[in-house]
C-alpha positions in Angstrom: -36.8 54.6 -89.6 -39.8 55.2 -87.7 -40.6 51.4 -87.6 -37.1 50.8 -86.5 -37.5 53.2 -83.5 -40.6 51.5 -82.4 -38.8 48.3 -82.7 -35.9 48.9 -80.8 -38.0 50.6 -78.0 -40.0 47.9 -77.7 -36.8 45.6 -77.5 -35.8 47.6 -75.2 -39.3 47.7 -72.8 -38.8 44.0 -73.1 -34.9 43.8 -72.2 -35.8 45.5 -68.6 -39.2 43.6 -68.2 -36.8 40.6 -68.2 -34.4 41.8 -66.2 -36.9 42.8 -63.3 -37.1 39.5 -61.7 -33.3 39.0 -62.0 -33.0 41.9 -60.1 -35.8 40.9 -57.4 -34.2 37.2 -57.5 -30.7 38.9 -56.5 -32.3 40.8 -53.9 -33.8 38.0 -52.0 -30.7 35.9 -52.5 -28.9 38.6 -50.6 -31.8 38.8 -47.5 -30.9 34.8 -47.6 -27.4 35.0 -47.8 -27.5 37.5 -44.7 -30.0 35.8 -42.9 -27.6 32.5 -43.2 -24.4 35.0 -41.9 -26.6 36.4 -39.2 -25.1 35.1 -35.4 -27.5 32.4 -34.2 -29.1 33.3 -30.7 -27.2 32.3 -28.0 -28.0 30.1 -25.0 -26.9 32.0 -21.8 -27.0 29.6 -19.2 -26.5 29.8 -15.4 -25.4 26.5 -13.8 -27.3 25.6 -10.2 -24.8 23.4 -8.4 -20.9 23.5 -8.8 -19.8 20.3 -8.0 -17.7 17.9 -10.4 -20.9 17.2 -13.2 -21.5 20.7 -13.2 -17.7 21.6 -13.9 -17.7 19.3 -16.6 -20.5 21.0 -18.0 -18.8 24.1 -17.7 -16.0 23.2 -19.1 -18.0 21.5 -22.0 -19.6 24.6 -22.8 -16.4 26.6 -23.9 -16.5 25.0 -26.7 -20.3 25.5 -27.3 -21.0 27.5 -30.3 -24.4 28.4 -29.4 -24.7 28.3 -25.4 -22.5 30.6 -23.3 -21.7 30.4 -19.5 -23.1 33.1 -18.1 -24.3 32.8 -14.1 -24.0 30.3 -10.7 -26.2 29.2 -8.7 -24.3 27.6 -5.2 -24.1 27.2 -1.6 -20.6 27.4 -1.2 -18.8 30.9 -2.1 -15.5 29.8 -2.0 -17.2 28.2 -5.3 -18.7 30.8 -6.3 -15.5 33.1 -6.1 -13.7 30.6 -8.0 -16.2 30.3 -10.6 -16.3 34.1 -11.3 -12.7 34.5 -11.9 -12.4 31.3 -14.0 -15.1 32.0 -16.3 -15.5 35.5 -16.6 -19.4 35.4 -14.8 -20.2 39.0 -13.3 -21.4 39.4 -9.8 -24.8 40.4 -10.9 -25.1 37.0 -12.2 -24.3 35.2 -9.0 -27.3 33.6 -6.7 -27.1 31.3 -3.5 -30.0 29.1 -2.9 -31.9 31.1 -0.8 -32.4 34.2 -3.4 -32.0 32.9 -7.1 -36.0 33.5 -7.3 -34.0 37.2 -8.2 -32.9 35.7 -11.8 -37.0 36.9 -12.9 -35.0 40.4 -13.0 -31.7 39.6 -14.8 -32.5 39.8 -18.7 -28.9 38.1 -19.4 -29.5 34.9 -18.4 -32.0 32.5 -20.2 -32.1 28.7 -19.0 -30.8 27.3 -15.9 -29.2 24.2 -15.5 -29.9 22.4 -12.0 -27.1 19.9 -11.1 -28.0 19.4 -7.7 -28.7 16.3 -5.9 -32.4 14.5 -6.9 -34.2 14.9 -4.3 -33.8 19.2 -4.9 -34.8 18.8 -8.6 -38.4 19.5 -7.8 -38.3 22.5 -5.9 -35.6 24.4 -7.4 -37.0 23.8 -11.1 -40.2 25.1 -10.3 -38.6 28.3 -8.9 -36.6 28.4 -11.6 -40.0 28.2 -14.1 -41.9 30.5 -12.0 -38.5 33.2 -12.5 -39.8 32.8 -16.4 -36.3 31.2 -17.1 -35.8 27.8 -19.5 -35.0 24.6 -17.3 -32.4 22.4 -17.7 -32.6 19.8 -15.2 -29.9 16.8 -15.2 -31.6 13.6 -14.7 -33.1 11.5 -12.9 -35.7 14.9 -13.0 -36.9 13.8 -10.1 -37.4 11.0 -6.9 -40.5 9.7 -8.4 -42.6 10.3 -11.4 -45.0 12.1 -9.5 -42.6 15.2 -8.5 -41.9 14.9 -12.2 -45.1 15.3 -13.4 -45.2 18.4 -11.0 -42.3 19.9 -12.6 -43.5 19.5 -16.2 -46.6 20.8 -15.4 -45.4 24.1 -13.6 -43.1 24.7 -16.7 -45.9 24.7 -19.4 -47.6 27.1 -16.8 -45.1 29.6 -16.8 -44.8 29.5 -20.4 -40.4 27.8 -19.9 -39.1 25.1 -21.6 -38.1 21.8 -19.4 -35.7 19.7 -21.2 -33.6 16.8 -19.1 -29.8 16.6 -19.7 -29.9 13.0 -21.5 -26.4 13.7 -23.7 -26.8 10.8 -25.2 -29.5 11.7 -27.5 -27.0 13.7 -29.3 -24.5 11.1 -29.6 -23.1 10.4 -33.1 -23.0 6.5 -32.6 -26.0 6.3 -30.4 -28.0 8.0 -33.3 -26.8 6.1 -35.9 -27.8 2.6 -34.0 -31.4 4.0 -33.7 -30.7 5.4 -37.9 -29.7 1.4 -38.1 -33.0 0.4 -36.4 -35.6 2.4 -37.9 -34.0 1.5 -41.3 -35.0 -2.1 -40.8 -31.8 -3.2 -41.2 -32.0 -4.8 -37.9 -35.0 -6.8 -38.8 -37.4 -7.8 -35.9 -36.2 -6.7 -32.9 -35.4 -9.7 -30.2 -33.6 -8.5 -27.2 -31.7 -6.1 -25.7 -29.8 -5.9 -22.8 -28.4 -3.1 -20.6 -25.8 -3.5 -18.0 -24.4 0.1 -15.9 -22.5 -0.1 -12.8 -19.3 0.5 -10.9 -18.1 0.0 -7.4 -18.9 3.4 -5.7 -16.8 5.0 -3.0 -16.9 7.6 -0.8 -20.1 6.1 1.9 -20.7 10.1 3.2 -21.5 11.2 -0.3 -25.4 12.4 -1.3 -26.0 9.7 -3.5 -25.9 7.4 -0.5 -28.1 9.6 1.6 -31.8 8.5 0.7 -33.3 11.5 1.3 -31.1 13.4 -1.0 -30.6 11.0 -3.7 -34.3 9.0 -3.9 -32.5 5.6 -4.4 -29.3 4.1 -4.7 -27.8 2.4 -8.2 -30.9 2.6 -10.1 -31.3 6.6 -10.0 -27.5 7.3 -11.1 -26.9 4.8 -13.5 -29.8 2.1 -13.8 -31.3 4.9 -15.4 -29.0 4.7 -18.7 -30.3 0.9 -19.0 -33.9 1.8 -19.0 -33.6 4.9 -21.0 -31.4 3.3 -23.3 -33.9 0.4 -24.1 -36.6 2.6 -24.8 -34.2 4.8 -27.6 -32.4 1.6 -29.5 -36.2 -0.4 -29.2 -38.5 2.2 -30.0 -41.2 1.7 -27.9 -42.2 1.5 -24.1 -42.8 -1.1 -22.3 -45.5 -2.1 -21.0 -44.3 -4.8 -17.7 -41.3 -5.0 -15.4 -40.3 -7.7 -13.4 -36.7 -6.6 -10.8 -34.7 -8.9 -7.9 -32.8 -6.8 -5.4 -29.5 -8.2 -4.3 -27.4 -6.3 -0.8 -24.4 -7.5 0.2 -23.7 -4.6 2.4 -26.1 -3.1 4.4 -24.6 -1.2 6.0 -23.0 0.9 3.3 -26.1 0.4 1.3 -28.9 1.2 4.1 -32.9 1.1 3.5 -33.2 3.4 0.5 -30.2 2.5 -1.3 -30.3 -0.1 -3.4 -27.3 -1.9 -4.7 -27.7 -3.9 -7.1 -31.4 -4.4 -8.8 -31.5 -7.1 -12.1 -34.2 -5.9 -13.6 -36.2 -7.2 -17.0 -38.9 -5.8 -19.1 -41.6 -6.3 -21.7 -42.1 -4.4 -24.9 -45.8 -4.5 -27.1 -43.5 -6.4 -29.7 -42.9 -9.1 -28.0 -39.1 -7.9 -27.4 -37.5 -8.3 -23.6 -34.6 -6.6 -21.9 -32.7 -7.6 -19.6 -30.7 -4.9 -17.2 -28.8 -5.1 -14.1 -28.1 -1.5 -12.1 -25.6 -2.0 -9.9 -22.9 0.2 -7.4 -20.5 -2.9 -6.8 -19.0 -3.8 -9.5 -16.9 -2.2 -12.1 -16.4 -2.4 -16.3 -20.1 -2.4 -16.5 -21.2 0.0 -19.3 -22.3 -2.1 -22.3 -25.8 -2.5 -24.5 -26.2 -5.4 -26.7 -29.9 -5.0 -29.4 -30.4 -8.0 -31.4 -32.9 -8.2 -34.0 -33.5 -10.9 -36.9 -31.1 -9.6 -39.2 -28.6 -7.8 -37.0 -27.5 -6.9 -33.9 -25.9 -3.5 -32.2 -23.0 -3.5 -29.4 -22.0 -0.7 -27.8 -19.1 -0.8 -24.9 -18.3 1.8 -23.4 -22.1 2.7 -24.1 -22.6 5.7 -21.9 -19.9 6.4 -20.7 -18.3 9.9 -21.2 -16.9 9.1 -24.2 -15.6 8.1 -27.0 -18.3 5.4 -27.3 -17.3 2.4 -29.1 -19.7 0.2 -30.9 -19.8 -2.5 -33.7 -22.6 -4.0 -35.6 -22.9 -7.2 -37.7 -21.8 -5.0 -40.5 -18.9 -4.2 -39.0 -17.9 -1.0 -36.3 -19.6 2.5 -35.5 -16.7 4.9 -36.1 -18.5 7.9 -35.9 -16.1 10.6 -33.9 -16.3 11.6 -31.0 -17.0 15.1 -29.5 -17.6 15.9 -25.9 -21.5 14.8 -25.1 -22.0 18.1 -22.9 -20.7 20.1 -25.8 -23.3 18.8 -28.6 -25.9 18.4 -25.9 -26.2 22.3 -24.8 -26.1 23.3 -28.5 -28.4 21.1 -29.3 -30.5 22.4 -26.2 -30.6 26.2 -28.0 -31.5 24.8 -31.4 -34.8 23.1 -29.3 -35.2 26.0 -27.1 -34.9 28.9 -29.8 -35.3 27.5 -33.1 -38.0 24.9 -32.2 -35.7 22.1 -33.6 -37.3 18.5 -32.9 -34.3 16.0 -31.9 -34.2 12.8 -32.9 -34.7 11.1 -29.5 -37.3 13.3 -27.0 -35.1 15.7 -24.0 -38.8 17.0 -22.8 -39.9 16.6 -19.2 -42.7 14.1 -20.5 -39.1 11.9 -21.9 -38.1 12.4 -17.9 -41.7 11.5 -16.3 -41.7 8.5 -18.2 -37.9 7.0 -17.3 -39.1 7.6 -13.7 -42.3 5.9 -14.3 -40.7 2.7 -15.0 -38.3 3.6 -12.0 -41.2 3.6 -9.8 -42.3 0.4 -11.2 -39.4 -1.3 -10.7 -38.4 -0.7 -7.2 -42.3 -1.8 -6.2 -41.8 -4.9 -8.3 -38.6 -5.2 -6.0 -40.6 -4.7 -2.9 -43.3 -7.0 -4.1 -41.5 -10.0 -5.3 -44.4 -9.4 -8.6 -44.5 -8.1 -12.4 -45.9 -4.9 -12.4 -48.0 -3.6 -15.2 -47.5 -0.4 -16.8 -50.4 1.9 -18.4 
């Protein structure tokens, strides 16, 4: 009996040894499970400049599931009004530009997104950085790469985040082009070639104004062209070569170019070939070629939905609203350290203007201009 005894108690001993680390493992598959239900940190975002890209960011963001609404920045308080009862944004949480350096003593809002016109990116971001608040700026970041570089640096010295609203580097059919060509499955690449343009109206508007805007075509929608060769060929280039063409002057004055081809050279040997233009429409299209296959994308950068087609047939990938994916996207980076597939930083902005700068000297020099 006494042997028995023993033997069962040590059963026993053994039983709850055993059991020990079941009941550690469901422990720390609880913390995980409520870690997972746990609300991720939310974005609150106060939007610098309420005119009709900064209403369709608003707008986007309702359906955000990780960036809220929260403030306005504007000139105009009819706006602001307008904007308060639409979306719910308290008074406290409502600046003009001549005191939103106050927003260093509102804890509720975290990042600011400036949607202002180019020329007032500089200033305003580095006020917004030196009120310890995220930045958001839309691009172009800047006139020239210069005031860029400014703007970068100012943020890493007040310790903010700088990130440039380039949507599509969230896009569903954009990423899967670049999936496409760092599979290979593209082969070499060849070529590519960028086309963005439309026939712009209104002549009294601030992108017409030089001083406000920095440039004409090239900063509102050449841009897409250059950024869009560097994302689908992977690299930088390294020369640019550009020929102006004006047919109105006078709508199109000194500082405002109209229509700028513009080509340039990649380490690989690849070219593109771009044209930037305000005077013609149905011009939103990308074409990558490589030695086994090729990418077309028309609408390319448009507001969506983006259609595309490769030699294997189309890019059906659906759509959702750029803004939407782009200011979650923008928390996971600014909270959970996430690293996106193509660069938003301010160093991704310096360098698009880099090649800006280039171009419009190779424009006014008739020359190729290097790029280090």
């Amino acid at each position: 009996m006494k042997s028995r005894r023993v033997f069962l108690q040590k059963a026993s001993l053994s039983a709850l040894a055993i059991s020990i680390p079941s009941i550690a493992a469901l422990s720390a598959k609880n913390n995980l499970t409520e870690s997972i239900l746990k609300e991720d940190k939310i974005l609150r975002v106060a939007i610098m400049g309420l005119g009709s890209y900064g209403t369709r960011v608003a707008e986007a963001m309702q359906d955000s599931k990780r960036a809220k609404l929260v403030g306005v920045i504007s000139g105009t308080p009819s706006k602001v009004e307008t904007w308060k009862a639409k979306y719910g944004i308290p008074a406290e949480n409502c600046y003009n530009y001549e005191n939103f350096d106050d927003i260093k003593n509102n804890p509720s809002i975290d990042a600011v997104y400036v949607i202002t016109p180019n020329a007032l990116h500089k200033e305003q971001s580095i006020r917004v950085a030196k009120a310890g608040k995220h930045v958001i700026c839309e691009k172009p970041m800047a006139i020239n790469a210069k005031d860029g570089q400014e703007m970068v640096d100012a943020c890493k010295a007040a310790g903010v985040k700088l990130l440039i609203g380039y949507r599509m580097h969230f896009e569903a059919n954009t990423l899967e082009a670049i999936r496409m060509r760092k599979s290979g499955e593209l082969g070499e690449l060849k070529f590519f070639q960028g086309l963005s343009g439309f026939v712009i109206g209104d002549p009294t508007q601030w992108r017409l104004n030089p001083a406000l805007s920095g440039g004409g075509a090239m900063m509102d929608i050449g841009i897409y062209s250059i950024n869009g060769a560097r994302y689908m060929l992977g690299e930088e280039p390294i020369w640019v070569t550009a020929q102006e063409t004006k047919t109105d002057p006078v709508k199109f004055k000194d500082g405002i170019d109209e229509t700028i081809q513009f080509q340039m050279g990649f380490p690989s040997g690849a070219v593109a070939s771009c044209l930037s233009t305000y005077a013609m429409n149905g011009l939103d299209k990308f074409f990558l070629n490589g030695s086994k296959g090729w990418v077309e994308m028309q609408p390319s950068t448009g507001y969506g939905p983006i259609n595309g087609k490769t030699n294997k047939g189309p890019l059906e990938l659906p759509h959702v609203t750029h803004q939407t994916v782009q200011m979650d996207e923008m928390a996971a980076i600014i909270f959970d350290g996430k690293v996106p597939e193509v660069p938003v930083n301010g160093e991704e902005g310096v360098r698009d203007m880099k090649i800006i700068d280039a171009i419009f000297k190779a424009v006014k020099t008739g020359k190729k201009v290097m790029l280090s």
